[in-house]
KEVOMI-352381 format. One record per residue (C-alpha): residue number from 1; x negated, y negated, z negated. Coordinates in nm, 4 decimals. Layout:
% KEVOMI-352381
PT,NUM,X,Y,Z
...
//
This chain:
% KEVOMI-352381
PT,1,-10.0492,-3.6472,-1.2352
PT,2,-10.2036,-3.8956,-1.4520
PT,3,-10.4987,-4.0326,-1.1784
PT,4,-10.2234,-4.0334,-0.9124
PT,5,-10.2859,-4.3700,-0.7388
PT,6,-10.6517,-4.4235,-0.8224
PT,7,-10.9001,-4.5443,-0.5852
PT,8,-11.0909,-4.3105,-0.3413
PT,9,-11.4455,-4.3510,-0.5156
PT,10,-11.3085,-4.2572,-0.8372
PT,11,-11.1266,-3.9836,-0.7073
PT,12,-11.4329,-3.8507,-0.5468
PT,13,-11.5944,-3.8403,-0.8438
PT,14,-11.3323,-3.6407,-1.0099
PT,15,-11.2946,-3.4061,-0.7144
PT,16,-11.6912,-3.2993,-0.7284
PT,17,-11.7203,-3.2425,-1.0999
PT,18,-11.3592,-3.0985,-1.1231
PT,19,-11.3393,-2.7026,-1.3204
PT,20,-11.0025,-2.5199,-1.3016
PT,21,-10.9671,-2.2938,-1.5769
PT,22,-10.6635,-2.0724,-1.6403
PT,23,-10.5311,-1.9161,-1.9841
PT,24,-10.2753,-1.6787,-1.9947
PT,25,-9.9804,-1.7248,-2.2612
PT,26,-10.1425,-1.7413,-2.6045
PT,27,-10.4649,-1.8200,-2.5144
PT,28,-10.6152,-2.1161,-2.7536
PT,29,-10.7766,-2.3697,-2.5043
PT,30,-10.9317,-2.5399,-2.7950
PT,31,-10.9128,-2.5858,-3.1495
PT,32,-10.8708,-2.8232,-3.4099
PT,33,-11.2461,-2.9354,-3.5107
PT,34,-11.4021,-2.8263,-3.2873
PT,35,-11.6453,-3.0462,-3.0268
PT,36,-11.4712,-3.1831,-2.7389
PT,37,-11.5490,-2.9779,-2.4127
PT,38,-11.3617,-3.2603,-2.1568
PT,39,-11.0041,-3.3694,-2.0625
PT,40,-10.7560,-3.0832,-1.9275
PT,41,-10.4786,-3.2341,-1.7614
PT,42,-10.2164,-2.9282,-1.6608
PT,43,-10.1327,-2.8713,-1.3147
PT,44,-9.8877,-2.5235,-1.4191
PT,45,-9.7501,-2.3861,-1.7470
PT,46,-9.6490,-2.4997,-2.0746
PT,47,-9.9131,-2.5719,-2.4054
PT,48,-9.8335,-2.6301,-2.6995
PT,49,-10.0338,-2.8418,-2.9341
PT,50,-10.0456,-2.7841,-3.2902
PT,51,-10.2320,-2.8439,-3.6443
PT,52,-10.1764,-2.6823,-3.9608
PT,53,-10.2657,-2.6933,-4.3519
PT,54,-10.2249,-2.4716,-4.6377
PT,55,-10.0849,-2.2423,-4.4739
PT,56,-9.8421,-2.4110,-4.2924
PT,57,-9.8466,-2.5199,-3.8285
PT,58,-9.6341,-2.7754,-3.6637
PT,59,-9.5980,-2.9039,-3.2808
PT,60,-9.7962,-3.2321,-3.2377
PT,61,-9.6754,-3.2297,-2.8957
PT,62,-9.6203,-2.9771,-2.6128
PT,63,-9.7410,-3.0890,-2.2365
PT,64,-9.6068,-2.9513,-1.8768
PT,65,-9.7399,-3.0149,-1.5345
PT,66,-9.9172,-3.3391,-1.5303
PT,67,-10.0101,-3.3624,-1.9201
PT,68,-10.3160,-3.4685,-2.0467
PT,69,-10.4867,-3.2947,-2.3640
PT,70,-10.8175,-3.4159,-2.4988
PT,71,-10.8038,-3.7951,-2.4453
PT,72,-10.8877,-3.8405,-2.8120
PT,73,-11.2327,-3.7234,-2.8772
PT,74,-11.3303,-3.8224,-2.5661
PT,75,-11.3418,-4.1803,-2.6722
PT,76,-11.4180,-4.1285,-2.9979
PT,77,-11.6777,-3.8646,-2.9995
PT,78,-11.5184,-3.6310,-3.3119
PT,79,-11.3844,-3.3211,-3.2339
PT,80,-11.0195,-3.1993,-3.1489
PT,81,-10.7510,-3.3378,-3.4102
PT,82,-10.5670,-3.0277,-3.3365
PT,83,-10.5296,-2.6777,-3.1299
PT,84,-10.3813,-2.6163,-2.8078
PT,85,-10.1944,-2.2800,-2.7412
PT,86,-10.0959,-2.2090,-2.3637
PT,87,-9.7361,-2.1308,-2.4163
PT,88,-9.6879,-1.9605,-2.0699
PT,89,-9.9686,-1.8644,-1.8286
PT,90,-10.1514,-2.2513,-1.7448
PT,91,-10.3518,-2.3404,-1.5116
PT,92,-10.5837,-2.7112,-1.5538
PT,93,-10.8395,-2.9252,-1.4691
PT,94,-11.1047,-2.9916,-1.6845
PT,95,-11.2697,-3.3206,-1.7053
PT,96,-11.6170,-3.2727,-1.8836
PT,97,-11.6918,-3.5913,-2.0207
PT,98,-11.9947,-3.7009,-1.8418
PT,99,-11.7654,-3.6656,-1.5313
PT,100,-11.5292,-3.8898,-1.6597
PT,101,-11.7828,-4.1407,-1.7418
PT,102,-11.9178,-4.0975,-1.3802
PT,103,-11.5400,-4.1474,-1.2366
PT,104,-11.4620,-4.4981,-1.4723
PT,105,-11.8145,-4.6270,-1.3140
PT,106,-11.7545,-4.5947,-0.9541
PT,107,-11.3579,-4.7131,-1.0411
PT,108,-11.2782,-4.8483,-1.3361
PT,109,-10.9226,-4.7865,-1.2716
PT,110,-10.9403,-4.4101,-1.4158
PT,111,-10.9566,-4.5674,-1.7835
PT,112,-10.6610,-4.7063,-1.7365
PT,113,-10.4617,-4.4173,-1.6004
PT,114,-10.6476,-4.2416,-1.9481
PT,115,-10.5469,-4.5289,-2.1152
PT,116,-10.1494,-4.5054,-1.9984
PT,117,-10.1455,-4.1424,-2.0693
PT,118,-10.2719,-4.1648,-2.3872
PT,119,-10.0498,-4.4340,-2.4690
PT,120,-9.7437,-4.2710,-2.3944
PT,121,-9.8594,-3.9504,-2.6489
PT,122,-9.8479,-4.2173,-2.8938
PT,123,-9.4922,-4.3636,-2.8253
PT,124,-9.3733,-4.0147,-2.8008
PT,125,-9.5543,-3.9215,-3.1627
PT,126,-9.3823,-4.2444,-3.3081
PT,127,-9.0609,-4.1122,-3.1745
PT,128,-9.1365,-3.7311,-3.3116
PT,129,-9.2406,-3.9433,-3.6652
PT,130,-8.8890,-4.1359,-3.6431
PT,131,-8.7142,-3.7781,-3.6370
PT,132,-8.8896,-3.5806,-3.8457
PT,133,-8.8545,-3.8500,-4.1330
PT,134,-8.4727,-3.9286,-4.0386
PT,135,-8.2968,-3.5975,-3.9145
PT,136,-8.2072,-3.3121,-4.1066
PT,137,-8.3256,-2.9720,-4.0331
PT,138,-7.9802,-2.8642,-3.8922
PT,139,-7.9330,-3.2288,-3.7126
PT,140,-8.3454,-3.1731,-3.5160
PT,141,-8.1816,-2.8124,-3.4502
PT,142,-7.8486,-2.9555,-3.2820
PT,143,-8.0263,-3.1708,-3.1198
PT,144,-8.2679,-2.8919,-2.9847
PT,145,-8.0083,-2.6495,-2.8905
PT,146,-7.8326,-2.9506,-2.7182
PT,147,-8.1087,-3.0426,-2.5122
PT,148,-8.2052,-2.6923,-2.3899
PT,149,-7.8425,-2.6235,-2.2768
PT,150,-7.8523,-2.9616,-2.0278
PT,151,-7.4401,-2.8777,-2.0146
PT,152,-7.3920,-2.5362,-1.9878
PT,153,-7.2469,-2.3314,-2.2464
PT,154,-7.5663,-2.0463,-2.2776
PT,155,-7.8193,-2.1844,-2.4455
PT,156,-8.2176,-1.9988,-2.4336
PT,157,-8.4145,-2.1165,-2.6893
PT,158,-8.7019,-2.0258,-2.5081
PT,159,-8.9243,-1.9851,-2.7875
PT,160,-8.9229,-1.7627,-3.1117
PT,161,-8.7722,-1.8729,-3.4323
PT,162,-9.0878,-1.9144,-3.5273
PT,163,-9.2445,-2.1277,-3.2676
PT,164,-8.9012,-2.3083,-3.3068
PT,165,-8.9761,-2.4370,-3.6539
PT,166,-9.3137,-2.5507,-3.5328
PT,167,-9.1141,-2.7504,-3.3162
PT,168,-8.8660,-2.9002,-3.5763
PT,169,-9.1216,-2.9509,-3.8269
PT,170,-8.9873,-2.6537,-4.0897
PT,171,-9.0353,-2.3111,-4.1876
PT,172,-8.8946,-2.0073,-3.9649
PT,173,-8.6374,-1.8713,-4.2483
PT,174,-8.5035,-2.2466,-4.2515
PT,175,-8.4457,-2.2266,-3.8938
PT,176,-8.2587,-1.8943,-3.9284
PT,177,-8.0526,-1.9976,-4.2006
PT,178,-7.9392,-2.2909,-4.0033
PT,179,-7.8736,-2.0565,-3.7230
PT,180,-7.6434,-1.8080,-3.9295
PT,181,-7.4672,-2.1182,-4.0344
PT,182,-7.3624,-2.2419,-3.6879
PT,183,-7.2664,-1.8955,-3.6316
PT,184,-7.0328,-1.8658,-3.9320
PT,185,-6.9162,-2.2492,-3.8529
PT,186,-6.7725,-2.0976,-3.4931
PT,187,-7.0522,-2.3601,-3.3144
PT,188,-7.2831,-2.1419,-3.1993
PT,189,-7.2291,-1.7356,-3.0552
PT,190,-7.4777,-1.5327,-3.0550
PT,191,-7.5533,-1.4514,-2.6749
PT,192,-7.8625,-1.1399,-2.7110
PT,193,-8.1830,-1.2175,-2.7234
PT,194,-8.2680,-1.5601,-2.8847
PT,195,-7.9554,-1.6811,-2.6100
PT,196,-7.6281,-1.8219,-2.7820
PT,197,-7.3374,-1.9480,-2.6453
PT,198,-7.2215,-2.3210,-2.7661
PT,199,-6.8690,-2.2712,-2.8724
PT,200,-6.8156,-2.6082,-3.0614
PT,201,-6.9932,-2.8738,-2.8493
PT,202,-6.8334,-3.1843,-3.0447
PT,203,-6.9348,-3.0261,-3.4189
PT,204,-7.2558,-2.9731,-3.2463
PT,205,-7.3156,-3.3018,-3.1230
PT,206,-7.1668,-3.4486,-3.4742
PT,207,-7.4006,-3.2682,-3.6269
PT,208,-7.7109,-3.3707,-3.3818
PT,209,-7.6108,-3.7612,-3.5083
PT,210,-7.6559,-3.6287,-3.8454
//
């Protein structure tokens, strides 16, 4: 959790003024404009956060247990650079910001653990940049399917195709295509119900170097 290891007055702080909110899967927590409400760090489920434009929605960045979401306009003061979807059923804790300004007063050590959380959404945005600009649809789909397999040979997706492209930065029929292709290449089998089987690990991970 990103105040783990604060000190006792700040936590205090946070304790008293802390609201628990909980939004089943595809409830919006907020979204993109709008005036900042607090921070929401996530103590269960999945969200995903997104921001589209004519017409078209990609994945900024998706946070688990112990993510932050909101850091952003509560420094700055605008509103929310993008929209947050619960993925799953989430639970948080929401930060308003006058209770975070009460917390940094009695310990200044709660803007740094801000700070550090918010600087690690940027490092991980650089990296997202980095493979968005240098991978291939098919190699940021190897890579994907890799990843969610962690070894085995069944592979969930755990998403739909279409919350998949979000993810890899495309359109859903470009991440179908790619699918039928790995199919007809003997890499991937289909295994029922967005679940395939990898039957070509090498080609895949040759094709996850692009």
């Amino acid at each position: 959790m990103p105040f783990d290891g604060i000190r006792a007055a700040g936590r205090r702080e946070l304790e008293a003024r802390a609201v628990v909110r909980r939004y089943p899967a595809g409830a919006v927590l907020f979204t993109q404009g709008t005036p900042a409400r607090g921070l929401f760090v996530i103590t269960e489920g999945r969200v995903r956060v997104m921001r589209g434009s004519s017409g078209r929605t990609h994945v900024v960045h998706v946070e688990g247990p112990g993510g932050t979401l909101g850091e952003v306009p509560l420094f700055d003061g605008g509103g929310y650079p993008a929209t947050a979807i619960a993925q799953e059923d989430t639970r948080c804790i929401v930060y308003t910001p006058a209770a975070i300004a009460a917390a940094m007063a009695a310990d200044p050590s709660v803007a740094w653990a801000i700070a550090r959380a918010l600087a690690g959404r940027v490092r991980d945005l650089v990296q997202r940049l980095d493979r968005l600009t240098g991978q291939g649809v098919m190699a940021r789909l190897a890579e994907y399917v890799l990843a969610r397999s962690a070894g085995a040979a069944i592979v969930d997706l755990g998403q739909t195709q279409q919350e998949l492209a979000e993810e890899l930065g495309t359109v859903r029929e470009v991440v179908a295509r790619s699918l039928r292709t790995l199919r007809r290449r003997g890499v991937l089998a289909s295994a029922g119900r967005g679940r395939f089987k990898i039957t070509n690990r090498s080609a895949l991970e040759l094709l996850a170097e692009g």
